[in-house]
GUTORKOL-378586 format. One record per residue (C-alpha): residue number from 1; residue in three letters; x, y, z. Coordinates in steps of 0.5 Angstrom, whole numbers, plus 500, padded with zeros to 3 digits. Example, Ala and Ser with C-alpha at 12.3 -4.5 7.8 and 13.67 -1.06 7.14 Angstrom:
% GUTORKOL-378586
+------+------+-----+-----+-----+
: resi : resn :  px :  py :  pz :
+------+------+-----+-----+-----+
:    1 :  ALA : 525 : 491 : 516 :
:    2 :  SER : 527 : 498 : 514 :
+------+------+-----+-----+-----+
% end
This chain:
% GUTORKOL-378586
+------+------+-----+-----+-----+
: resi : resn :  px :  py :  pz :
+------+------+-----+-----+-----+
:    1 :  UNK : 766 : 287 : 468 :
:    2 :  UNK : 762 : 283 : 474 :
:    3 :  UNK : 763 : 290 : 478 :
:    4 :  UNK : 759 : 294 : 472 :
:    5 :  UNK : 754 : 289 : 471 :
:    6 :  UNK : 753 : 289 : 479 :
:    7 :  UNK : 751 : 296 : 479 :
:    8 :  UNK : 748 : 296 : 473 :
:    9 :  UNK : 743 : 290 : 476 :
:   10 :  UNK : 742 : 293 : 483 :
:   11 :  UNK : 741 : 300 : 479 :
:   12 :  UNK : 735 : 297 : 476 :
:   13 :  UNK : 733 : 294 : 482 :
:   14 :  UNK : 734 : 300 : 485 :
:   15 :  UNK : 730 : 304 : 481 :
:   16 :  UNK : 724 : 300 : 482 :
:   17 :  UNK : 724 : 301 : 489 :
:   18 :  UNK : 727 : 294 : 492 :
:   19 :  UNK : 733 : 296 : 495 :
:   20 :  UNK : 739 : 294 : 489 :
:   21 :  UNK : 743 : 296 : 495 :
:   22 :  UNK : 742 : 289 : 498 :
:   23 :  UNK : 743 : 286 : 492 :
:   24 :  UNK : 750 : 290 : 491 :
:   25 :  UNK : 752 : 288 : 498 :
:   26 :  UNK : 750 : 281 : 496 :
:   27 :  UNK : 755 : 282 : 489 :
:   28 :  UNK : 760 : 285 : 492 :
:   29 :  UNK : 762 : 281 : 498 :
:   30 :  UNK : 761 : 273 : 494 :
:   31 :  UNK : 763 : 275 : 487 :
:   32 :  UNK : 768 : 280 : 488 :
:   33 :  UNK : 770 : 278 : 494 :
:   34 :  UNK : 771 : 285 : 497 :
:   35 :  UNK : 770 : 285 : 506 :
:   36 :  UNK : 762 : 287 : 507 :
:   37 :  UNK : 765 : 293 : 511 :
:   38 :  UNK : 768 : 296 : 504 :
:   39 :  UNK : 761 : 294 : 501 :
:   40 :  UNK : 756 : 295 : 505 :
:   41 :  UNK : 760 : 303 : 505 :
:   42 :  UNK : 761 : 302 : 497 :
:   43 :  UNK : 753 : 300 : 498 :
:   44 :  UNK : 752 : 307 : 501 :
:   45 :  UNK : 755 : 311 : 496 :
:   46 :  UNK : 752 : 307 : 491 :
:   47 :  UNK : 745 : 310 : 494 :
:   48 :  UNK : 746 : 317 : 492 :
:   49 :  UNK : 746 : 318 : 485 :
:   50 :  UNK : 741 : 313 : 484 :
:   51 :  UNK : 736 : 315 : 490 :
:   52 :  UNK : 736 : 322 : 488 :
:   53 :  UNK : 735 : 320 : 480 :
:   54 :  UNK : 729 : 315 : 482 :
:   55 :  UNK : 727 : 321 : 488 :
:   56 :  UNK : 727 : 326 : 482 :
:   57 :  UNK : 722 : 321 : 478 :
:   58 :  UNK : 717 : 320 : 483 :
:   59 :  UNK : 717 : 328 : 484 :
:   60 :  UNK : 715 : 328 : 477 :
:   61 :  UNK : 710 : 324 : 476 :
:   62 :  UNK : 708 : 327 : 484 :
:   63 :  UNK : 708 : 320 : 487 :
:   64 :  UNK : 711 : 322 : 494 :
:   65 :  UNK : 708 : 325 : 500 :
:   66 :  UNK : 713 : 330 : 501 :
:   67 :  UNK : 711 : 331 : 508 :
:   68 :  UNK : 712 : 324 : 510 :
:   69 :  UNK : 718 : 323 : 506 :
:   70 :  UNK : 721 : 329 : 510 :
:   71 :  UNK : 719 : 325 : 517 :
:   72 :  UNK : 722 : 319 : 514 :
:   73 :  UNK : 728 : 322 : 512 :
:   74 :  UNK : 731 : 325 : 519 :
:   75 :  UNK : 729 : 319 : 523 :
:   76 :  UNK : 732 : 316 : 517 :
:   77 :  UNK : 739 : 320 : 518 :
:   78 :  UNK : 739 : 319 : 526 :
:   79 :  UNK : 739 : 311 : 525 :
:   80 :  UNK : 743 : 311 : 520 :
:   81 :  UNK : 748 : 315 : 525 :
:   82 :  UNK : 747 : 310 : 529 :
:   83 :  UNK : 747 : 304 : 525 :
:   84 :  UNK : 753 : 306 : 522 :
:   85 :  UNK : 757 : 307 : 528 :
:   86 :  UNK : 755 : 300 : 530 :
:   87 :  UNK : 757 : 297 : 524 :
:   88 :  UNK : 764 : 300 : 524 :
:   89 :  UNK : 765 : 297 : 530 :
:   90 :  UNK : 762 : 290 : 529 :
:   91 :  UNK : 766 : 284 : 528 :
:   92 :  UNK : 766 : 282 : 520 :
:   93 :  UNK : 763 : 275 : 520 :
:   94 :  UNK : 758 : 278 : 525 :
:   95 :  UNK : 755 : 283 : 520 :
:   96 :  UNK : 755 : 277 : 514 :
:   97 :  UNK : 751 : 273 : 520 :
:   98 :  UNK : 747 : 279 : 521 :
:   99 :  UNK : 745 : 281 : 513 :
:  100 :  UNK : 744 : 274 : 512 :
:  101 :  UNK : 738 : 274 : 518 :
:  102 :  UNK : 736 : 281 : 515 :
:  103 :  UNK : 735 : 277 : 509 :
:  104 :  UNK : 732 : 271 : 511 :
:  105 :  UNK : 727 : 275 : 515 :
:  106 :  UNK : 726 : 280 : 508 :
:  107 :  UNK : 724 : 272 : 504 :
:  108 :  UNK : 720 : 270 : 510 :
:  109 :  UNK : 715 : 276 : 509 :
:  110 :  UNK : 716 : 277 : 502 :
:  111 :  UNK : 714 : 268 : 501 :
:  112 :  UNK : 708 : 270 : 507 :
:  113 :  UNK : 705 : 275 : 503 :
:  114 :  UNK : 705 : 271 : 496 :
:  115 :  UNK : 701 : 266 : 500 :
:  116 :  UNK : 696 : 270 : 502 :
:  117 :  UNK : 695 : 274 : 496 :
:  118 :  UNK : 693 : 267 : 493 :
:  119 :  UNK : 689 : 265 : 499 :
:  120 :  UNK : 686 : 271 : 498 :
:  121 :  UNK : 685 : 270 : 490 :
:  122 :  UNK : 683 : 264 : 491 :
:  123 :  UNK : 677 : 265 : 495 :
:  124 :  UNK : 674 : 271 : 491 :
:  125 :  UNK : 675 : 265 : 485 :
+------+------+-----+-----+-----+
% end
């Protein structure tokens, strides 16, 4: 049931283009207890269905720069290559370390941006 519930959750995040996949991560490895090379690849199948449902929204309501998107996506093909061939022979407990500092540095810059927004709007009150 907590699986279910898991993927539920990141769909829904992942549909509003917030990476559920990081919260699933995050589910899998400290609730489920599954090792983090299982659910960073569970994470990875997980994104296909569910980009292509959001990607085929987007298209829909012609939100997506097809153009850019195409660039993105073959960059984003050889990183993923590479990263993934990295990850694979990467230390357990040194993946977890790294994911933590990803999404530590991800707080940081969301908390920064949150607190300019409000100096901003408090100097245009």
């Amino acid at each position: 049931m907590i699986n279910i519930l898991s993927g539920v959750g990141a769909g829904i995040i992942s549909g509003f283009g917030m990476g559920g996949g990081t919260i699933l991560i995050f589910l899998l490895t400290s609730i489920s207890g599954i090792d983090q090379h299982v659910a960073q690849a569970c994470n990875l199948i997980f994104f296909i269905p569910t980009s292509i449902a959001a990607i085929c929204i987007n298209i829909k309501n012609k939100n997506v720069d097809l153009k850019l998107a195409l660039i993105i996506s073959v960059c984003g093909i050889i990183g993923a290559i590479i990263g993934a061939n990295i990850a694979v022979k990467t230390n357990v407990e040194i993946l977890k370390k790294c994911f933590g500092a990803f999404l530590a540095v991800i707080a940081l810059h969301e908390i920064y941006t949150l607190i300019k927004l409000y100096i901003k709007r408090k100097k245009e009150a």
